[in-house]
GUZAVO-142757 format. One line per field, with one value per residue (C-alpha): residue number from 1; residue in one letter; x, y, z. Coordinates in nm, 3 decimals. Each point is the difference from the previous one (the first is absolute). Last residue first. Layout:
REM GUZAVO-142757
i	c(NUM,...);
aa	c(A,...);
xx	c(X,...);
yy	c(Y,...);
zz	c(Z,...);
END
This chain:
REM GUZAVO-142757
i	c(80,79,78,77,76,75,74,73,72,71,70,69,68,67,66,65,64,63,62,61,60,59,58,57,56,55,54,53,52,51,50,49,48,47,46,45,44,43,42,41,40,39,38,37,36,35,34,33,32,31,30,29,28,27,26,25,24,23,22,21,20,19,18,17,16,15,14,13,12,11,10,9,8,7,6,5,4,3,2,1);
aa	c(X,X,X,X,X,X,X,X,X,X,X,X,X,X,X,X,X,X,X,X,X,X,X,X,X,X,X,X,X,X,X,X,X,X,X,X,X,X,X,X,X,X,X,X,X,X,X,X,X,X,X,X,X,X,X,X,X,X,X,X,X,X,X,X,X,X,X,X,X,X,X,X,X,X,X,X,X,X,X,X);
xx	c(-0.776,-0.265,0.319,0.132,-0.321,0.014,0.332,-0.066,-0.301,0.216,0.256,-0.234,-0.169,0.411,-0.048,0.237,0.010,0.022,0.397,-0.102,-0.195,0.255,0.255,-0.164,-0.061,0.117,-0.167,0.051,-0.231,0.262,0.325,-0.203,-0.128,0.394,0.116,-0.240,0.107,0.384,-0.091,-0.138,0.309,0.225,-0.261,0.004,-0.264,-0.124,-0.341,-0.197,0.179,-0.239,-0.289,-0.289,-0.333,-0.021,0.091,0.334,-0.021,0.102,0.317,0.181,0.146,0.143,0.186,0.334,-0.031,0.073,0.014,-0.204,-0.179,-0.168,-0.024,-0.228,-0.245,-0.041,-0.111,-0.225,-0.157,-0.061,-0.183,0.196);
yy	c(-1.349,0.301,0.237,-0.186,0.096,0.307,0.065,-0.150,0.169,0.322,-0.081,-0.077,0.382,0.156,-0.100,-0.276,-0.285,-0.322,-0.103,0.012,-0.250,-0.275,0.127,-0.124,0.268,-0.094,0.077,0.186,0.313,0.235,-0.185,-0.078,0.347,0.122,-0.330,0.158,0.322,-0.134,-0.142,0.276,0.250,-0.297,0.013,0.352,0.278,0.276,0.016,-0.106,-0.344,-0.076,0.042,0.261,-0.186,0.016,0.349,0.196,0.327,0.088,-0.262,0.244,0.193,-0.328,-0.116,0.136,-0.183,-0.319,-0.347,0.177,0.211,-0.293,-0.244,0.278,0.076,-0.362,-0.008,0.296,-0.194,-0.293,0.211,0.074);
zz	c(0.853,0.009,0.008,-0.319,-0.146,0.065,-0.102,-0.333,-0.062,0.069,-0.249,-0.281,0.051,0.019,-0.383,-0.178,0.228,-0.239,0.105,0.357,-0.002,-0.192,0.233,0.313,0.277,0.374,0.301,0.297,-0.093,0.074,-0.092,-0.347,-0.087,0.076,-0.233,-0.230,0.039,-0.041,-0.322,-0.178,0.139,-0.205,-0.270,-0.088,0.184,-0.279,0.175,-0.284,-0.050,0.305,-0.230,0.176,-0.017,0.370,0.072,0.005,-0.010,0.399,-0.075,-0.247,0.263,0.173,-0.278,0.104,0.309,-0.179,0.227,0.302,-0.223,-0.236,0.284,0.192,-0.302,0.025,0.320,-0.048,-0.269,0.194,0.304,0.280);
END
């Protein structure tokens, strides 16, 4: 599963509403895009985390804006 995909899979397991929108979403999309609030935010990224058995720092996470920032940080979490 490519980081993306992964991704893509935190978003509909925490909000399954969001799902139909996930087929646009590219790269440069902003996360605020989607609609999701910060509690559904937080449990994707605690999703992202459980998955990739790591922790992200708050001072990262506070400059994702696009679903692009949030793949280079899954990648390079997966390259350790």
């Amino acid at each position: 599963m490519d980081s993306l995909d992964l991704i893509k899979a935190a978003i509909t397991a925490v909000d399954p509403s969001k799902s139909s929108k996930l087929s646009k979403v590219t790269p440069a999309t902003e996360i605020r895009e989607l609609g999701m609030d910060s509690v559904a935010t937080m449990e994707m990224v605690g999703y992202l985390e459980e998955k990739l058995e790591t922790q992200f720092s708050d001072e990262v996470m506070i400059r994702i804006q696009t679903f692009g920032d949030l793949v280079n940080l899954v990648e390079k979490s997966k390259k350790g």
